[in-house]
C-alpha positions in Angstrom: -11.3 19.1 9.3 -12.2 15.6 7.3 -16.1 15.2 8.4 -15.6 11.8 10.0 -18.9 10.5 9.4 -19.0 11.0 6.1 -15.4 9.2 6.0 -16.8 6.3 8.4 -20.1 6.2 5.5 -17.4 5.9 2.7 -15.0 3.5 4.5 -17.8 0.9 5.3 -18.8 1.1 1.7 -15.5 0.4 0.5 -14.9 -2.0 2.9 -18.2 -4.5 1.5 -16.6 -3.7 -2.2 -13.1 -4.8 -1.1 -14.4 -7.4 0.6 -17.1 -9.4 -2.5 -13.8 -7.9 -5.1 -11.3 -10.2 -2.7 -13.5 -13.3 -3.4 -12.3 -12.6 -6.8 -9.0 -13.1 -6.4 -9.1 -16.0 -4.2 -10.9 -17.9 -6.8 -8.4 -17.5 -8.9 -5.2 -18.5 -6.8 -3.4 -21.0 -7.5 -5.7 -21.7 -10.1 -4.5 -22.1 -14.3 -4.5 -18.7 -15.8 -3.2 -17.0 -19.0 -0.1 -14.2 -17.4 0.1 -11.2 -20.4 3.2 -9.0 -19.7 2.9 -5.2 -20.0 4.2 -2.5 -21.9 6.3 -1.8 -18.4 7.5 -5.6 -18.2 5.0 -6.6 -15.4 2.7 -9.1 -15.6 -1.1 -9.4 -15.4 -4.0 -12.3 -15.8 -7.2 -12.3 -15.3 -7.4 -12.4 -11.5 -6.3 -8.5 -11.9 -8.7 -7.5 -14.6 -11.6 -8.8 -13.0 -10.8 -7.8 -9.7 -10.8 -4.3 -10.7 -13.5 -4.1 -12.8 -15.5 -5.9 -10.0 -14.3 -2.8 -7.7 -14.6 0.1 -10.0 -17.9 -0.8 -11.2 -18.8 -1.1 -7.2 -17.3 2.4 -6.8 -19.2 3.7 -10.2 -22.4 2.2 -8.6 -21.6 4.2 -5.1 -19.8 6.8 -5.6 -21.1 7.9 -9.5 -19.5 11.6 -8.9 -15.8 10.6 -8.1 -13.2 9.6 -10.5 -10.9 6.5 -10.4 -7.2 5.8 -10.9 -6.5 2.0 -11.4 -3.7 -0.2 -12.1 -5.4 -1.9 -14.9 -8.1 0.3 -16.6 -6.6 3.0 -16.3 -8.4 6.7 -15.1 -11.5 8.4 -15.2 -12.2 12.1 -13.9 -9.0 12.6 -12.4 -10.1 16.0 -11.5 -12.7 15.6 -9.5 -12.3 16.9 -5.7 -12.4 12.8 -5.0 -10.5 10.3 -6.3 -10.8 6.7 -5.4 -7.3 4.3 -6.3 -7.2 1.3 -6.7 -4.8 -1.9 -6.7 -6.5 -4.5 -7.6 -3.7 -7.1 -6.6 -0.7 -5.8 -5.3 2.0 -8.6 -6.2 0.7 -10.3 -9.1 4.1 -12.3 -9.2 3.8 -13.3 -5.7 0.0 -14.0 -6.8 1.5 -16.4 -9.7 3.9 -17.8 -7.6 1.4 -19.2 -5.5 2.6 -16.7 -2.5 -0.3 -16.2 0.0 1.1 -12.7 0.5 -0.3 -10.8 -2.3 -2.8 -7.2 -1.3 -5.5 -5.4 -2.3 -5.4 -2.1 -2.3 -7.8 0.7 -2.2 -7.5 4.6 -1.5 -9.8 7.7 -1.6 -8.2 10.7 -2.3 -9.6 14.2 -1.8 -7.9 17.2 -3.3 -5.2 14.6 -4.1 -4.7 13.8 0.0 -5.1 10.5 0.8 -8.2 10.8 3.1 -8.6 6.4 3.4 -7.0 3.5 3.1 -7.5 -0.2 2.5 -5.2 -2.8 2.4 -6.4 -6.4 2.3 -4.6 -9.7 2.3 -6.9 -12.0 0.6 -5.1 -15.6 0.9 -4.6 -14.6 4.7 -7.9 -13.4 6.2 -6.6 -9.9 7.0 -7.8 -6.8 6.4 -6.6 -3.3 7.1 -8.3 -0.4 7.1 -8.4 3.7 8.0 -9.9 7.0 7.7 -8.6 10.3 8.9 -9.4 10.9 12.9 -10.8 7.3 12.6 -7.6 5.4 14.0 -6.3 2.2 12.1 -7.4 -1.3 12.5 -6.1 -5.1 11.5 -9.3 -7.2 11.1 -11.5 -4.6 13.3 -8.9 -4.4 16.2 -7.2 -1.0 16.6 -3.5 -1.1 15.6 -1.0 1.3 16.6 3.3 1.3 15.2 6.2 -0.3 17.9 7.3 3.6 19.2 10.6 2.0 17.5 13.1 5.0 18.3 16.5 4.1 16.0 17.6 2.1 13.5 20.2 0.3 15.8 16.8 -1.4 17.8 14.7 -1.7 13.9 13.1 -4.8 12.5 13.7 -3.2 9.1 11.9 -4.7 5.8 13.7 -3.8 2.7 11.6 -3.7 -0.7 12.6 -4.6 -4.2 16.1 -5.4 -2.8 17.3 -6.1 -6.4 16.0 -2.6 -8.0 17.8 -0.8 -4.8 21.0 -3.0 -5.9 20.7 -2.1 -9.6 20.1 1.3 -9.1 22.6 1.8 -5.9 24.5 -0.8 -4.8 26.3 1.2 -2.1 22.7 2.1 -1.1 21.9 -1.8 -0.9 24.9 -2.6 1.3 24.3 0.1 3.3 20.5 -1.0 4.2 21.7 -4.5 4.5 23.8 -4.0 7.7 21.2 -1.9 9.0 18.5 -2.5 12.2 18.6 -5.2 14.4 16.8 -7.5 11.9 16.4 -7.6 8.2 14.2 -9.3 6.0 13.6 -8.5 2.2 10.4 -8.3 0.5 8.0 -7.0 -1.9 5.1 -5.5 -1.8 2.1 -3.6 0.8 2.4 -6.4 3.3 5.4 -4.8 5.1 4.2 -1.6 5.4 1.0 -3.2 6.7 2.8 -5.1 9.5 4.9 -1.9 10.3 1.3 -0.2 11.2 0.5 -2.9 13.2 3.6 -3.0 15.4 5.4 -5.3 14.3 7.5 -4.6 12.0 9.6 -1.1 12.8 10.4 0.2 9.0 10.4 -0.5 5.6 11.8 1.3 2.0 10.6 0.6 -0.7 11.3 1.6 -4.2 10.1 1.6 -8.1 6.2 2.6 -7.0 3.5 3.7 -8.5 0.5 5.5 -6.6 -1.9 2.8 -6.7 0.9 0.5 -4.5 1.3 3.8 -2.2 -1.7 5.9 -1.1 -4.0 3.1 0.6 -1.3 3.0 3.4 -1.0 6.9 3.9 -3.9 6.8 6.1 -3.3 3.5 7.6 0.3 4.4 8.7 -0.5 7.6 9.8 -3.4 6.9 11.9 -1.8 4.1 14.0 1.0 6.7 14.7 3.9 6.1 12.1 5.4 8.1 9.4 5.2 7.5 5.5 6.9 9.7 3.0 9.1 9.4 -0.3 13.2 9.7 0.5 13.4 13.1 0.9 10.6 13.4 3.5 7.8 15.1 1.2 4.3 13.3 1.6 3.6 11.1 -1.1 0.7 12.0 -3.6 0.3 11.1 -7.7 3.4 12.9 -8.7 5.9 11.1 -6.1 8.6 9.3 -7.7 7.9 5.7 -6.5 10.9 6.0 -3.9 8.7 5.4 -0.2 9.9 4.9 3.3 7.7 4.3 6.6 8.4 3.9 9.8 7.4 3.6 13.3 8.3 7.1 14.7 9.6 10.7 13.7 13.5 10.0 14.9 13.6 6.4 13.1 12.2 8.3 10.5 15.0 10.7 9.8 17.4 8.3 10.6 16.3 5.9 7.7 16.0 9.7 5.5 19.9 10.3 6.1 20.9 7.1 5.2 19.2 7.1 1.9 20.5 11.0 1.4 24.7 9.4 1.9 
């Protein structure tokens, strides 16, 4: 069993780094910056290269023994038995756009299991945050998911609508007449509201594990269910392909419609 005061010494720690890193980024938004586009086609500025060297030099500072996996700079003792990963902003094209929606994430992994997670929203105040047998919370406040029991009665967010419709366009329409409600998005934001209750489930696709393992522990801790499509927990080797939702039968409902 996770020692939960060492998780709860670790979590407040992270939660003061995330929290000065965050005053990064806001300083930043909707300011005039220079956007540089990646060897993958995404794009970057300086909001994300500060931000995360303003967390992993936190983390180095903390934390000397454990390695780092980062969007940005890249990794450092990746086997070590902890791992912290971070996001430094998760949607840097909402970020450009001047879209207040944009994360921050941060996860500790041990033996590769994602042990906590953070997930801030800087331009909105929000921050939320968990550690195994420490329960999830939204700004302090416990959180828990909406006991959501099929897709017929689901508030369903779909990510990265347009890669699902490349990739599988039968897929796309399928998702599209789906749940009660609907909304497309991008992003950790969804997944976020989906701990909280108020959203019921969301797929995602084309993700990396820095976009991925900060919720783990923050969906699974206020009750709900995260996993790639074919139900396996997600870890560094999972193939970007990531569902949550708010309970075991909505789960496996979402699961078969992704296998048809």
């Amino acid at each position: 069993m996770p020692d939960t005061a060492d998780l709860r010494r670790h979590l407040d720690t992270a939660l003061d780094i995330t929290e000065a890193a965050s005053r990064i980024s806001l300083n930043h938004f909707n300011g005039a910056f220079e956007i540089v586009t990646k060897s993958d086609a995404s794009p970057v500025t300086i909001a994300d290269q500060e931000t995360e060297q303003a967390i992993r030099t936190a983390l180095q500072q903390a934390f000397p023994e454990d390695g780092i996996f980062g969007e940005e700079y890249g990794t450092e003792g990746l086997n070590n038995e902890t791992v912290w990963v971070v996001d430094p902003i998760d949607g840097t094209r909402s970020f450009i756009a001047g879209v207040p929606l944009f994360g921050m994430l941060l996860a500790m992994t041990r033996n590769e299991i994602p042990q906590l997670g953070i997930c801030r929203l800087p331009a909105l105040g929000q921050v939320y945050a968990s550690a195994r047998g420490l329960g999830a919370t939204r700004n302090g406040s416990s959180i828990r998911v909406s006991g959501c029991n099929r897709l017929s009665d689901a508030m369903l967010f779909i990510n990265e609508g347009e890669k699902i419709y490349a990739e599988d366009p039968a897929l796309f329409d399928r998702l599209m007449a789906a749940g009660r409600l609907r909304r497309l998005a991008y992003d950790c934001q969804p997944h976020a509201l989906m701990a909280a209750g108020q959203v019921d489930a969301v797929v995602d696709f084309d993700l990396k594990p820095y976009d991925y393992l900060a919720m783990v522990p923050i969906i699974e801790e206020a009750g709900g269910v995260i996993t790639d499509w074919q139900g396996k927990p997600l870890d560094f080797s999972s193939d970007g392909r990531v569902v949550s939702a708010a309970t075991p039968d909505l789960h496996a409902e979402l699961l078969a419609m992704l296998a048809e």
